[in-house]
DRENMITOR-109793 format. One record per residue (C-alpha): residue number from 1; x, y, z. Coordinates in steps of 0.02 Angstrom, whole numbers. Layout:
BEGIN
    nr        X        Y        Z
   NUM        X        Y        Z
...
END
This chain:
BEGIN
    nr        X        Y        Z
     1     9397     7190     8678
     2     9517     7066     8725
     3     9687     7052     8623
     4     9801     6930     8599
     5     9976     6966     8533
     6    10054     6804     8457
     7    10235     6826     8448
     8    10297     6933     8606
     9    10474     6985     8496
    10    10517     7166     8449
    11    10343     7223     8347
    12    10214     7097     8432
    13    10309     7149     8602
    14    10326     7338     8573
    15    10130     7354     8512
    16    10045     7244     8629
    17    10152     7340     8773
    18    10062     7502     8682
    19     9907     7442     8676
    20     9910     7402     8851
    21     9969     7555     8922
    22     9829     7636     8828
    23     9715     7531     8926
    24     9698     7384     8819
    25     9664     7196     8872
    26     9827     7094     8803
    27     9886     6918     8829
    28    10058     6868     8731
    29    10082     6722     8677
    30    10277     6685     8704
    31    10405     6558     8737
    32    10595     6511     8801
    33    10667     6632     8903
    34    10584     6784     8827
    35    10417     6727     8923
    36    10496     6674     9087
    37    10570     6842     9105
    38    10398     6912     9071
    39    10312     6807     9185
    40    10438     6837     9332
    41    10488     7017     9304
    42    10379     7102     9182
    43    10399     7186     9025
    44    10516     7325     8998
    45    10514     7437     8844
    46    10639     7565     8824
    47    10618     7664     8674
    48    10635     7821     8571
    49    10465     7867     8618
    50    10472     7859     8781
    51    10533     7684     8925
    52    10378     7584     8994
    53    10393     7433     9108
    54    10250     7324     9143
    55    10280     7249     9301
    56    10115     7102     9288
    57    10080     7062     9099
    58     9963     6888     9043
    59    10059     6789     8945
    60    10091     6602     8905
    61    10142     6467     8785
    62     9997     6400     8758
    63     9856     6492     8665
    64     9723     6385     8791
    65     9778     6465     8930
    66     9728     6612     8848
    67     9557     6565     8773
    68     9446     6662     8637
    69     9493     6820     8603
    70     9418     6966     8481
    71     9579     7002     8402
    72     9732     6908     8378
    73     9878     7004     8318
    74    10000     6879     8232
    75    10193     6954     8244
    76    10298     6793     8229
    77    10444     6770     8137
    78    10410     6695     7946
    79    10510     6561     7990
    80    10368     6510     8119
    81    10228     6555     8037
    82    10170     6374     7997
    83    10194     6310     8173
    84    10118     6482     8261
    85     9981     6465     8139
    86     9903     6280     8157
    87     9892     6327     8369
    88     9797     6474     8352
    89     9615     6365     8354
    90     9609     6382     8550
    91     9617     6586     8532
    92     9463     6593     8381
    93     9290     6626     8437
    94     9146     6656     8330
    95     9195     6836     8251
    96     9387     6836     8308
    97     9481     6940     8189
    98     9674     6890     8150
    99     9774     7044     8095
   100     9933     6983     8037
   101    10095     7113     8049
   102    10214     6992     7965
   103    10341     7046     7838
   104    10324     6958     7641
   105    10184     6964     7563
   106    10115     6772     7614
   107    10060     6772     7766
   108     9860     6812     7762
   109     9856     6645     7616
   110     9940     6533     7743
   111     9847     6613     7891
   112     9666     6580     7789
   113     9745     6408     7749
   114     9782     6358     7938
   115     9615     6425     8021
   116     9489     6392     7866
   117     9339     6514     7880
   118     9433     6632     8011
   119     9424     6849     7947
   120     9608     6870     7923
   121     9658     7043     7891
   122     9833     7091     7802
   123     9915     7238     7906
   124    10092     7329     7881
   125    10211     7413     8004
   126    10386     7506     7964
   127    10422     7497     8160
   128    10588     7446     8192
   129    10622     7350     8365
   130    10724     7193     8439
   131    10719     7079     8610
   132    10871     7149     8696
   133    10865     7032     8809
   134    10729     6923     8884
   135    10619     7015     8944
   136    10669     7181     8867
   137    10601     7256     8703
   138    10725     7394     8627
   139    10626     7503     8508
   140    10743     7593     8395
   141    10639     7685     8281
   142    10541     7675     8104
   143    10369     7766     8083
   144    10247     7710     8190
   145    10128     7668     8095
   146    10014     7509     8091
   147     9959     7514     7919
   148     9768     7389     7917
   149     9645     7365     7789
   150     9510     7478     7799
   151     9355     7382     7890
   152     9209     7434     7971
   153     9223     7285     8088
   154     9177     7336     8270
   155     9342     7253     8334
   156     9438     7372     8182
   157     9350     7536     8237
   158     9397     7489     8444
   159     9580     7457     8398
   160     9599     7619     8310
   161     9518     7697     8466
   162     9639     7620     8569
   163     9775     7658     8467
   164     9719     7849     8479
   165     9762     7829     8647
   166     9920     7747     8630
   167    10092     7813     8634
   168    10214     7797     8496
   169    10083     7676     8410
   170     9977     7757     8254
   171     9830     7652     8149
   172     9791     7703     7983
   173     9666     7616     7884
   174     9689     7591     7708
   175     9585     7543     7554
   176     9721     7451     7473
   177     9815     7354     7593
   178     9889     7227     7427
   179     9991     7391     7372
   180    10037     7427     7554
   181    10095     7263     7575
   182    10195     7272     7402
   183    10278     7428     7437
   184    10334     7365     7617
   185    10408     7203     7536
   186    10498     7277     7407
   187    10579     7408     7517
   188    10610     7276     7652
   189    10697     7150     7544
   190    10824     7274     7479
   191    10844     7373     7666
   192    10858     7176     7732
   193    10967     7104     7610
   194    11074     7261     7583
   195    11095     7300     7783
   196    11146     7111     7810
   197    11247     7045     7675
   198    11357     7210     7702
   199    11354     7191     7865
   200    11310     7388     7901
   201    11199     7506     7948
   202    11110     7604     7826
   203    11237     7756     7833
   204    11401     7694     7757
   205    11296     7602     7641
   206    11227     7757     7554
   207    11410     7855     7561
   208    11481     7728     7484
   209    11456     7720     7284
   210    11450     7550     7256
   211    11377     7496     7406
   212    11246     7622     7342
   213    11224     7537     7186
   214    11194     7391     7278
   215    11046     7411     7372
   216    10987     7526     7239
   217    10994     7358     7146
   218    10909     7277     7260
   219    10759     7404     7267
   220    10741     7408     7077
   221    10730     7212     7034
   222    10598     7195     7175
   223    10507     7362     7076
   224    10510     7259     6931
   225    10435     7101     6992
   226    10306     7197     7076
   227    10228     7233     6892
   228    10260     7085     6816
   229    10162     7000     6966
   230    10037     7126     6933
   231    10071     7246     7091
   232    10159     7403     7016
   233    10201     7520     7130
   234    10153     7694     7124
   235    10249     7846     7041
   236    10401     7893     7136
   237    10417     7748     7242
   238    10609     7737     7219
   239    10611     7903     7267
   240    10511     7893     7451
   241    10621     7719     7464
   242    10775     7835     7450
   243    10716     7969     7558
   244    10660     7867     7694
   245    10830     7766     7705
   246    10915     7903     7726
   247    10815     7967     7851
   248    10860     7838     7973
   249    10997     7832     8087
   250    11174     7803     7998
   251    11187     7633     8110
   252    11001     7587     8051
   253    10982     7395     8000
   254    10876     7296     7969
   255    10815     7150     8095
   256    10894     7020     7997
   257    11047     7098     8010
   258    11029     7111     8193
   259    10974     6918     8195
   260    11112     6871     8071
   261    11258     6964     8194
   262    11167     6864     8362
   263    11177     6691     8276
   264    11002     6690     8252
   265    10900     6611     8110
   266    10840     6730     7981
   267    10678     6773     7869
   268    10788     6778     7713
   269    10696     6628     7626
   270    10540     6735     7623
   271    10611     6915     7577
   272    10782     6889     7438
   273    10724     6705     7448
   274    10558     6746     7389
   275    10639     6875     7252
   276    10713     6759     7174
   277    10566     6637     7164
   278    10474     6754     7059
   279    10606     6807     6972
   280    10617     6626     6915
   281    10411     6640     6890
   282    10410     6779     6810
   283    10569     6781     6683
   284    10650     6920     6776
   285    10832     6922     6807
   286    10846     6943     6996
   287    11068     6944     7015
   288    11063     7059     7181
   289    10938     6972     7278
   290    10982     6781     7220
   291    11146     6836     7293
   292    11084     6888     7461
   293    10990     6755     7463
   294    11131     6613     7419
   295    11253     6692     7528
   296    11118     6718     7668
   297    11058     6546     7644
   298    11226     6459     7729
   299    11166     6535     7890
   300    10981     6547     7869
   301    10944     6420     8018
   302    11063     6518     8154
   303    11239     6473     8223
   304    11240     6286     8252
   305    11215     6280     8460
END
């Protein structure tokens, strides 16, 4: 089975770099500096799981260096999905599988919308990684799960083999990958939001009481527009959403924090951004997350260069 990871940052980087230490045929598909330092020096992982370097990888801009592939694992930042999207016709062959592990819940409708008649499969993970530096993925933490819709595909069934083999790197298959995808928005949008506009890790954020009340804010208008959008989230979601925060590290953020503190653009038009679209939709009053996402939205396209 050969693999191609599109979008070589901290989850397309950290899994394909998984995959291929379990054995697994992987091209990324990169760019900048982040794919010269591959090319020249390899890929280095260090991680909570255990370092890896990869001292010879396959990877290029351009998906025709790369050719068909059986499975294309599409990691790019929303704010590229468009672009990332329209170039993947070089990498489809006749039963190529795209497995998106994007955050929001858009990306398999503008993935089906940019390669008409391609199998596009929605997929979730909670890993939590960054590019340190080029070349470098740091993998902090987060389950390590790869949450994918249950399919009895032959390319589905040799991924979670290789993924049985892989370190730090789980599959699951579920039967409802819309409520999987739900759940992970929701919980994102509030951990994103909260963890940047505060400008703190997870920690202080839950000892202090109104920062509390905050994100707990956050959490509960995205619960509501989950129903009215016809998604309602299963019975003691706030709950798990609790409990899992607070299992992280007190420095724990979220990637857009981490983007937002590097001058980097951020996905906030598609998670608090997106919040308060449906709010609009939907007649729900969304005051937490249409202030993340106005305040946010000043530096949404990075530090000016």
């Amino acid at each position: 089975m050969r693999i191609a990871v599109v979008g070589a940052g901290g989850i397309g980087g950290y899994v394909g770099a998984r995959l291929i230490q379990a054995g697994g045929d992987v091209s990324f598909i990169a760019r900048g500096a982040h794919l010269e330092a591959m090319l020249r020096g390899g890929l280095r992982i260090r991680s909570i799981a255990g370092d890896l370097f990869l001292s010879d990888v396959s990877a290029s801009a351009e998906p025709a260096d790369i050719g068909p592939v059986d499975l294309v694992i599409f990691t790019v930042k929303l704010y590229d999905t468009e672009k990332a999207a329209a170039s993947l016709g070089p990498l489809m062959g006749g039963k190529t599988l795209i497995l998106t592990l994007q955050n929001g819940i858009d990306s398999v409708e503008t993935l089906r919308r940019h390669v008409p008649g391609a199998t596009v499969a929605g997929g979730a993970t909670y890993i939590s990684g960054f590019i340190g530096q080029p070349g470098e993925i740091v993998h902090v933490g987060g389950l390590p799960h790869v949450l994918v819709s249950e399919d009895p595909a032959a390319v589905v069934q040799e991924l979670e083999a290789l993924c049985r083999l892989a370190i730090g790197l789980e599959l699951h298959l579920v039967t409802d990958i819309d409520s999987v995808l739900w759940e992970k928005f929701v919980t994102l949008a509030a951990f994103s939001g909260g963890t940047s506009l505060m400008r703190s890790g997870i920690g202080p954020i839950l000892e202090d009481a109104e920062a509390k009340i905050f994100i707990e804010q956050l959490r509960d208008e995205g619960i509501a527009l989950a129903a009215a959008a016809g998604h309602p989230l299963s019975e003691g979601f706030a709950d798990r959403v609790m409990a899992r925060w607070a299992a992280l590290p007190a420095s724990g953020k979220s990637s857009m924090a981490n983007d937002l503190e590097r001058g980097k653009p951020l996905e906030v038009e598609w998670l608090s951004g997106r919040m308060h679209r449906l709010g609009l939709q939907c007649g729900i009053a969304t005051p937490g997350h249409t202030s993340v996402y106005r305040a946010l939205h000043l530096h949404a396209t990075g530090a000016p260069r």
